[in-house]
C-alpha positions, 0 to 999 in steps of 0.5 A, spaced: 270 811 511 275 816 514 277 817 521 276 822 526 282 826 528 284 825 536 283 831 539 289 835 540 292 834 548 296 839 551 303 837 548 307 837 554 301 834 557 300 838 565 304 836 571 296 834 574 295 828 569 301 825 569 299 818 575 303 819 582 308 814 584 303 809 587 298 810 581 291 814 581 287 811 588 280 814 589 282 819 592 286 823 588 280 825 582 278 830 589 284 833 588 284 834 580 285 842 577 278 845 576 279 845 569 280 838 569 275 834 564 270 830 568 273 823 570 271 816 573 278 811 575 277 804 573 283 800 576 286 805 577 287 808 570 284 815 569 278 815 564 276 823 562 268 822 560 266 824 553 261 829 551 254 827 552 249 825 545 242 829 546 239 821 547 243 820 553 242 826 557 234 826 555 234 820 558 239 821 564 234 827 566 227 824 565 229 818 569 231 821 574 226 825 575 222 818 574 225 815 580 226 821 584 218 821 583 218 814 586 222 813 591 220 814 598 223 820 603 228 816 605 233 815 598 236 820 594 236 820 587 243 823 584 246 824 576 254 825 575 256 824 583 262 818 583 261 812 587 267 809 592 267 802 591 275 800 594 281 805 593 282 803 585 275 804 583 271 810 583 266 809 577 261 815 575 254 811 574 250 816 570 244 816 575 245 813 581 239 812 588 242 813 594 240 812 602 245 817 605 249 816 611 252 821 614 258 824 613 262 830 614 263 834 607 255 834 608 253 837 602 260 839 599 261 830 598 264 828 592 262 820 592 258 816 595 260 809 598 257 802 597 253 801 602 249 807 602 247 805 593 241 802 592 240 802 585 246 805 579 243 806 572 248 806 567 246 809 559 250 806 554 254 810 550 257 808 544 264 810 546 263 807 553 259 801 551 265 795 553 265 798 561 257 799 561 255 793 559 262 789 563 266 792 566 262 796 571 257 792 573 262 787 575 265 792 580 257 794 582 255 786 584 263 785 587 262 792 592 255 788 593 251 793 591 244 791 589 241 793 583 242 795 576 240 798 571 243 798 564 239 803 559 240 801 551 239 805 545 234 801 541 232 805 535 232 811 538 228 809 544 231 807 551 231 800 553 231 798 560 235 791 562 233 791 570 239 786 573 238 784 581 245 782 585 244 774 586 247 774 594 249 766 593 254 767 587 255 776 588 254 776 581 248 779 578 242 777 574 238 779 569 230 780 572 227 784 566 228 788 560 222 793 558 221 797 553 214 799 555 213 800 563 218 798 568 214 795 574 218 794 580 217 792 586 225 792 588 228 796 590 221 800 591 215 800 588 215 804 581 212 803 574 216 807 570 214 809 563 219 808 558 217 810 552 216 818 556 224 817 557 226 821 550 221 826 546 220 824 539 
């Protein structure tokens, strides 16, 4: 079994992507160039998001429509847009539903706050399967946010794992995994039909 050549990045690298003096905060992925690749920061470090397979864009749309189905008028149900959890943190959930508050970019905003998430949905990549299933779901329960779901590929059939924040310990835990319907009550009512999330 060979490796896959890297792919080719700009020799000498372009001025924006080098960090600034004080390190990437949050707010610097707005002033990234157009042509930047699309980016979340994790502890301050620049991660550029991989191409997506059809399983994890199939998904990603049909459970969005779903929950976006569900959701009362109040919430808002959004891909690919970031969540600013501290000035270090800055993940990009693949859906995530939100009660917006106002603000001032309006509809021109680039990332949401903790305290107007209601539910983040990861769907497990291969390349990123250590920060879906670890280290961003730590950093969603530490910035209080409530629910979480992590999406497996199992087979080529999606696998739901509903996780709600335990307020005693900030941590969160395990209330189901589903691979038929998602019945739920919290954070609204819904009963999603899992095996409808990809086309066979």
């Amino acid at each position: 079994m060979t490796a896959e050549p890297l792919p080719e990045w700009p020799d000498p690298l372009p001025d924006w992507f080098r960090p600034p003096p004080e390190g990437w905060t949050a707010d610097h992925l707005d002033e990234l160039p157009p042509g930047a690749p699309r980016m979340e920061l994790i502890d301050g470090a620049l991660i550029v998001m991989s191409p997506q397979t059809d399983f994890h864009s199939e998904v990603m749309r049909r459970l969005a429509n779903a929950l976006d189905d569900a959701a009362p008028d109040s919430l808002r149900v959004q891909i690919a847009m970031t969540v600013k959890l501290d000035p270090r943190q800055r993940p990009e959930p693949d859906i995530v539903v939100v009660q917006p508050q106002p603000n001032p970019a309006g509809k021109r905003r680039t990332y949401y706050l903790p305290d107007e998430v209601v539910l983040v949905v990861e769907i497990v990549s291969e390349e990123s399967a250590e920060r879906d299933r670890e280290t961003k779901p730590l950093k969603y329960a530490k910035a209080g946010i409530k629910h979480f779901w992590r999406v497996e590929d199992e087979d080529g059939r999606p696998v739901v794992h509903v996780f709600e924040l335990e307020e005693a310990t900030g941590s969160y835990v395990a209330t189901g995994i589903y691979r038929d319907r998602v019945p739920v009550e919290v954070p609204f009512a819904m009963d999603i039909d899992v095996k409808r999330l990809v086309r066979l």
